[in-house]
N, C-alpha and C positions, 0 to 999 in steps of 0.2 A: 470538444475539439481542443487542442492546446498544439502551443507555440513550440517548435523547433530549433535551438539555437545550437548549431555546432562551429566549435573554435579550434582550430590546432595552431602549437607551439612549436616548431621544430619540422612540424609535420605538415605535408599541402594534403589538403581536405576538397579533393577533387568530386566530381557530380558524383562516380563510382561510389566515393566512401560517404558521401551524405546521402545518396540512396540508400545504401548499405545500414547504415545509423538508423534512417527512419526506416528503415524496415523494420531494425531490431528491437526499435523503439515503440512501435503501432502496438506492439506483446504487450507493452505493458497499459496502455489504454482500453486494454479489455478484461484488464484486472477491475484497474475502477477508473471509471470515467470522470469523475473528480479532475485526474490530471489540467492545470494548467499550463504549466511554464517546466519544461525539460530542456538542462543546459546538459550538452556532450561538451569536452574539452578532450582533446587528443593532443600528447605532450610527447617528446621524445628526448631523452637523457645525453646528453653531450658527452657523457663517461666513454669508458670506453666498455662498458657493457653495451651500452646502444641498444636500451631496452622502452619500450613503448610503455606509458603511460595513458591510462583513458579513468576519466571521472567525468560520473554524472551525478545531478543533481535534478530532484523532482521534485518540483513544488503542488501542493494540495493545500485547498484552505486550511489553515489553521497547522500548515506543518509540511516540515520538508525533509525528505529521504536523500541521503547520500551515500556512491560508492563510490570505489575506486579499484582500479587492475594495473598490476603490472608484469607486465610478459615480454617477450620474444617479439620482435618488430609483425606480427602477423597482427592484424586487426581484426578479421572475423571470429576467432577464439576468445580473443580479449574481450567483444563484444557480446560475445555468448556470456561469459563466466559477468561480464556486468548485467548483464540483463537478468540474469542468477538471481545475485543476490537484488538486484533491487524486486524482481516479480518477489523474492521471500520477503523485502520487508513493510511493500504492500498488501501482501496475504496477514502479515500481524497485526497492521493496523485497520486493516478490514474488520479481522474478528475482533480486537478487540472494542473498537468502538462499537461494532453489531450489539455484540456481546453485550456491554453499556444498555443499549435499548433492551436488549429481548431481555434483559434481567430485573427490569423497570416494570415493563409489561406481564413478566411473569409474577412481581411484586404485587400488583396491582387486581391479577387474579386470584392469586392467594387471596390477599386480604379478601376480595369479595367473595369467594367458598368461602373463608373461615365466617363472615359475616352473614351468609346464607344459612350455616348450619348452628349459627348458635341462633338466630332468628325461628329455625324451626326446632331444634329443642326447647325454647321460650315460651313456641305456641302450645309444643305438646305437654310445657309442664303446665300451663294456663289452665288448657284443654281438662287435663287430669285437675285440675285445682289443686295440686302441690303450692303454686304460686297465687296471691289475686292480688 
């Protein structure tokens, strides 16, 4: 399980839009359950564009993923296109620390074929008296 912090700047963060948040946000706790600590920040630009700002940040042992969107005063698109890219850059870190292990373990295998089969060529040159 992990912690939920949503802050807005500009913007009121009503029950609506922190339901809304932690909806969009549970997506990505089923990527990897690692997640500790997800900060949502919802900003809005005093310009006169008056464009919505949302950044998050997700913290996992040993590393923290960040994005950021800026769009059109709608928040549930905003929120889609962040949960985007962040589900991609927990799908990279997934693999590639998996990857880490399974390359480890397939290391490990190797070595021990290559050590099974020269153990039985060893026998059979013995066997033959090639070797003594």
């Amino acid at each position: 399980m992990y912690t939920l912090n949503i802050s807005g700047h500009h913007v009121t963060s009503g029950q609506e839009v922190q339901a809304l948040v932690k909806d969009k946000m549970d997506n990505l706790s089923r990527i990897n359950q690692q997640i500790t600590t997800i900060k949502v920040i919802l900003n809005s630009e005093k310009h006169e564009t008056n464009k919505l700002i949302v950044e998050a940040s997700v913290h996992i042992p040993g590393h923290d993923l960040f994005a950021t969107v800026k769009t059109d005063k709608q928040i549930s698109p905003a929120l889609d296109m962040l949960v985007s890219k962040l589900e991609k850059q927990l799908i990279k870190y997934k693999a590639r620390h998996s990857v880490g292990k399974v390359h480890k373990d397939n290391a490990n295998d190797h070595e021990s074929n290559f050590e099974r089969e020269f153990q039985a060529e060893y026998n059979e040159l013995v066997e033959r008296e090639v070797l003594q």
